[in-house]
C-alpha positions as CSV (number, residue, x, y, z in Angstrom):
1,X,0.0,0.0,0.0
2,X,2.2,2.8,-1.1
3,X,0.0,5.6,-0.7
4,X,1.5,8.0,0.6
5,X,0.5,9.4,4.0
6,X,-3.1,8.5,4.2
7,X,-1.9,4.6,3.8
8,X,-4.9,2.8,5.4
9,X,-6.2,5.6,7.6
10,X,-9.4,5.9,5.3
11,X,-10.1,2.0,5.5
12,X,-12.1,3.2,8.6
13,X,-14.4,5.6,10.0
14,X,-13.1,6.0,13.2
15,X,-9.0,5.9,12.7
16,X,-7.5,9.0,13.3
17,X,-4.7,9.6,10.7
18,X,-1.1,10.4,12.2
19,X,-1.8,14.1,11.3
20,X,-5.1,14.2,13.2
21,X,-7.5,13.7,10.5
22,X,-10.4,11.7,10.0
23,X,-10.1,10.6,6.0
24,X,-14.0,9.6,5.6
25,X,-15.4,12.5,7.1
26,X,-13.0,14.9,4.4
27,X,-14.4,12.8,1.8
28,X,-18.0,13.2,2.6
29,X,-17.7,17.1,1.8
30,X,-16.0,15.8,-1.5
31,X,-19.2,14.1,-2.2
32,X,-20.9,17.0,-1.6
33,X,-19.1,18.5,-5.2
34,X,-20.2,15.6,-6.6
35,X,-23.6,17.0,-7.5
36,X,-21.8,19.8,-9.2
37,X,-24.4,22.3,-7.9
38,X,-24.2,25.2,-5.9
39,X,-26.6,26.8,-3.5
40,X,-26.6,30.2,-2.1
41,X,-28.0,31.6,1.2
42,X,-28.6,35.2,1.9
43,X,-30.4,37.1,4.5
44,X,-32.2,41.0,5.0
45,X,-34.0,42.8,7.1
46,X,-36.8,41.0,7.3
47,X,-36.1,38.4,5.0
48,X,-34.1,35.2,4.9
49,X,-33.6,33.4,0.7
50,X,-31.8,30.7,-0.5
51,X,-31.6,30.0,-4.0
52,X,-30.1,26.7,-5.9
53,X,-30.0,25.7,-9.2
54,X,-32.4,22.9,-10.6
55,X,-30.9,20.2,-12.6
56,X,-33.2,17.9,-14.7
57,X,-30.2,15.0,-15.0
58,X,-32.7,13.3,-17.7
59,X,-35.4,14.7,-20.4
60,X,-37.7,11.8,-18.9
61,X,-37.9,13.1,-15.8
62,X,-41.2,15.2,-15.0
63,X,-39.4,18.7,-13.8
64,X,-41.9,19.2,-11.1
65,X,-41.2,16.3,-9.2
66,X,-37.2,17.3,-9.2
67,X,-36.3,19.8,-6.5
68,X,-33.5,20.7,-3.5
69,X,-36.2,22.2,-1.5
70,X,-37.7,20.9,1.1
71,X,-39.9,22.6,3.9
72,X,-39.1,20.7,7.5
73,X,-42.2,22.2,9.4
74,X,-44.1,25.5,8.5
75,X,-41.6,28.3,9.1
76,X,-38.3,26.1,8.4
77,X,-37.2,25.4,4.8
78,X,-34.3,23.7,3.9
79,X,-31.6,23.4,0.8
80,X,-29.5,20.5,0.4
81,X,-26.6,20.3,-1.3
82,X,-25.0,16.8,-2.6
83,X,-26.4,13.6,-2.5
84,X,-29.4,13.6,-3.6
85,X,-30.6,10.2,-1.6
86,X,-28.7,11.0,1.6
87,X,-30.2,14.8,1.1
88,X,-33.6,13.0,1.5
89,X,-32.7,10.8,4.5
90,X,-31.3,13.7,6.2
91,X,-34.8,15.7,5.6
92,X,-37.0,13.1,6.8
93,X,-35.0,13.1,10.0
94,X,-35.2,16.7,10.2
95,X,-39.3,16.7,9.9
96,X,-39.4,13.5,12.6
97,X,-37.1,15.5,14.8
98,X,-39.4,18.8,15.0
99,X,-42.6,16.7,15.0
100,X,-41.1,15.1,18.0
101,X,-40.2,18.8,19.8
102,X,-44.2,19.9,18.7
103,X,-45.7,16.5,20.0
104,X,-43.3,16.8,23.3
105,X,-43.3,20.6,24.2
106,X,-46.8,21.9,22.3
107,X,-45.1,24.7,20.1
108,X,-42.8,24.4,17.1
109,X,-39.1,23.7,17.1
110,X,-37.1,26.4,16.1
111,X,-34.3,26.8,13.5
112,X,-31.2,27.1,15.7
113,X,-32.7,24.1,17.8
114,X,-33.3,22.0,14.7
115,X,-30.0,22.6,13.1
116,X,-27.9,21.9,16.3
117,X,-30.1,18.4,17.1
118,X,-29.1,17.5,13.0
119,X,-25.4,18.6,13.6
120,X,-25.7,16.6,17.1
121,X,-27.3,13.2,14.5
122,X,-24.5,13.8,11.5
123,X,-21.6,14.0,14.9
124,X,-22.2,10.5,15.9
125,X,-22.4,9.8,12.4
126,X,-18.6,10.4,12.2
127,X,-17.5,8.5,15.3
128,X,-19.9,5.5,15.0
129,X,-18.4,2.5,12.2
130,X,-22.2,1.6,11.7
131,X,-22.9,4.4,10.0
132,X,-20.9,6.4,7.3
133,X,-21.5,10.2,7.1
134,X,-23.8,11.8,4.9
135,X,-22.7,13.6,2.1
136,X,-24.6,16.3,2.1
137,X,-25.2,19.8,3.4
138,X,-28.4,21.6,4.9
139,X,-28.8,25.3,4.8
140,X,-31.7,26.3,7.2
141,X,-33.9,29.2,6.5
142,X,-36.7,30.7,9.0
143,X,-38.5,34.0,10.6
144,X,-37.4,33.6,14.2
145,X,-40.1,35.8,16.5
146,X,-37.0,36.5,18.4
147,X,-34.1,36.6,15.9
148,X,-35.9,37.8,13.1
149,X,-34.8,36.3,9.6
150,X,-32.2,33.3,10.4
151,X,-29.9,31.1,8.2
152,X,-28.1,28.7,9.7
153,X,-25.8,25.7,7.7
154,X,-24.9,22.0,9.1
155,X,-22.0,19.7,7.6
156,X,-21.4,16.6,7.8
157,X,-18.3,16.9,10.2
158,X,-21.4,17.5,12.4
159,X,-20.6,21.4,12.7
160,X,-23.2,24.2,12.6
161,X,-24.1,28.3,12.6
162,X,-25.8,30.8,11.7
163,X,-24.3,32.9,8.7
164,X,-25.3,36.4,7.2
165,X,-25.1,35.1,4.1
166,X,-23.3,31.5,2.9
167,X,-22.7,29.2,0.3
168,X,-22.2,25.1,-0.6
169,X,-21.0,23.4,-3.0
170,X,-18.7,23.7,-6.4
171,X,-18.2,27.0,-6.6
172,X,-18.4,27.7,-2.6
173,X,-15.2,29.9,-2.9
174,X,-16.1,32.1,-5.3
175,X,-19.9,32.2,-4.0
176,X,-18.9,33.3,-0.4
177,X,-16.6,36.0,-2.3
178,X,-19.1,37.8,-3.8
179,X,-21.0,37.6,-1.2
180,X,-18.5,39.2,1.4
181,X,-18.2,41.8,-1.5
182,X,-21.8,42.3,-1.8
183,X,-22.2,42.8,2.1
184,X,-19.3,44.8,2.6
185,X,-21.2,47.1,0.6
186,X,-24.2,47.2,2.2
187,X,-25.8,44.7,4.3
188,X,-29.6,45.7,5.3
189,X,-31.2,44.7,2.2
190,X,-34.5,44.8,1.9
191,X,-37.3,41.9,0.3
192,X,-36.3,41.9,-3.2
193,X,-32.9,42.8,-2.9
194,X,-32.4,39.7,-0.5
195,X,-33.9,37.4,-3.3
196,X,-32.4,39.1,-5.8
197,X,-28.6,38.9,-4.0
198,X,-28.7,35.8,-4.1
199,X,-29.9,34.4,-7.9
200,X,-27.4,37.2,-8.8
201,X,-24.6,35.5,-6.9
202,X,-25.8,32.2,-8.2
203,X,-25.4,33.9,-12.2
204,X,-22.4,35.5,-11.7
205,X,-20.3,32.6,-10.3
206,X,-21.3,30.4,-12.8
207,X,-21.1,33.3,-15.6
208,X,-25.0,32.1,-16.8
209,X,-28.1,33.9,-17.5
210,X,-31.0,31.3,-15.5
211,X,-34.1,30.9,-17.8
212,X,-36.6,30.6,-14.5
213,X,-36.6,27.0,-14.6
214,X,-32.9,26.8,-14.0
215,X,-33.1,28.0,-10.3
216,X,-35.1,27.4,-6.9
217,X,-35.8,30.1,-4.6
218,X,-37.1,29.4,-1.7
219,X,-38.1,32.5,1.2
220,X,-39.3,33.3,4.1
221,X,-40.1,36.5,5.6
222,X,-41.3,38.7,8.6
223,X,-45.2,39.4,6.7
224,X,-45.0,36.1,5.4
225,X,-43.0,33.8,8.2
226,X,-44.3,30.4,6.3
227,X,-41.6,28.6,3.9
228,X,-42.8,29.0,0.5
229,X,-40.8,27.8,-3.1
230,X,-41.0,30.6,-5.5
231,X,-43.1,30.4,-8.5
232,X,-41.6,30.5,-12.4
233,X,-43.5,34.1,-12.4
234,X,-41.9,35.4,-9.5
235,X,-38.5,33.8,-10.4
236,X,-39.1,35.8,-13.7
237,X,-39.9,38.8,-12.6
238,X,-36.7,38.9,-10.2
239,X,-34.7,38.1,-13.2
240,X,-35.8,41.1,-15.3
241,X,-35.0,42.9,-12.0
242,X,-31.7,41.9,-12.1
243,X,-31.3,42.5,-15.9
244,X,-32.5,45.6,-15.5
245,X,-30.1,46.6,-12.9
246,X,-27.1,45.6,-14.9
């Protein structure tokens, strides 16, 4: 086995390599590129968006039943980036886990609870040889009463927080780049300009113009606290917006 230093140290979950490193849980964010998407996260005032694109893999496929958006309970929405399968194991987790809080406590779970209790599941994940990490990643979006607009990301390392604005995926570097750029500039945006930060970040990373069934956008905000997915229309409209703009 001449393979340099990582010689074996990947055979197993729970080996710590001689440099301190666990092998399998580096390659589960590899396998979050392996998607080759890229979703952004960006919050307001009063408003919290995440936008991803949509890949059809296969002109079979019926469009409307492919999607990286997934609402957990009625104010929390969620993007997941990677595997698709794993993405959906880790989102039926997620809706058991803040049925359990509603059923236990009477009042919904909220988003910082929700994403610490996944980071807490996708920890053991990486010290357990039962089970492998998953290799995805889950941005959070929700209207706290108390925080206002939050967005919070889990990895599979099992670490978690709440971000201004962030990014997963391929093209992470150059995502959280122009966002830092963006924010630097001014960071109190406002409805539209939340939504329409982030489809523009999405477009200028990947140097595209989106026809509106290229991206998902989902939001949340403070006069309308539900998670709801963006229509075509409105995904339109925000793209002449941004058009316009430029």
């Amino acid at each position: 086995m001449s393979r340099g230093s990582s010689a074996g140290f990947d055979r197993h979950i729970t080996i710590f390599s001689p440099e301190g490193r666990l092998y399998q849980v580096e390659y589960a964010f590899k396998a979050i590129n392996q998607g080759a998407t890229t979703s952004v996260a960006v919050k307001g005032v009063d408003t919290a968006a995440v936008a991803t694109l949509k890949k059809v893999p296969d002109k079979l496929l019926d469009a409307s039943t492919v999607t990286n958006l997934y609402k957990l309970t009625n104010g929390i929405g969620c993007v997941m980036t990677g595997m698709v399968a794993d993405s959906r194991s880790l989102v039926q987790r997620a809706r058991y886990e803040a049925a359990n809080w509603k059923y236990k406590y009477a009042y919904d779970m909220t988003v910082d609870m929700l994403c610490k209790r996944m980071s807490d599941i996708s920890q053991v994940y990486t010290q357990n040889a039962e089970m492998r990490p998953l290799g995805t990643a889950m941005i959070m979006i929700a209207y706290d009463d108390e925080l206002g607009p939050c967005v919070y990301k889990t990895d599979p390392a099992g670490y978690y927080s709440a971000y201004k604005a962030c990014s997963v995926g391929t093209k992470q570097t150059e995502a959280n780049t122009f966002l830092e750029k963006k924010l630097k500039k001014k960071s109190d945006f406002n409805h539209d300009e939340t939504i329409q930060t982030a489809i523009n970040c999405l477009s200028t990373i990947l140097s595209a113009d989106f026809k509106p069934t290229e991206i998902e956008v989902g939001v949340v905000s403070k006069d309308a606290p539900n998670f709801r997915i963006l229509t075509e229309s409105d995904i339109d409209a925000h793209l002449t917006a941004i058009a316009e703009k430029d």
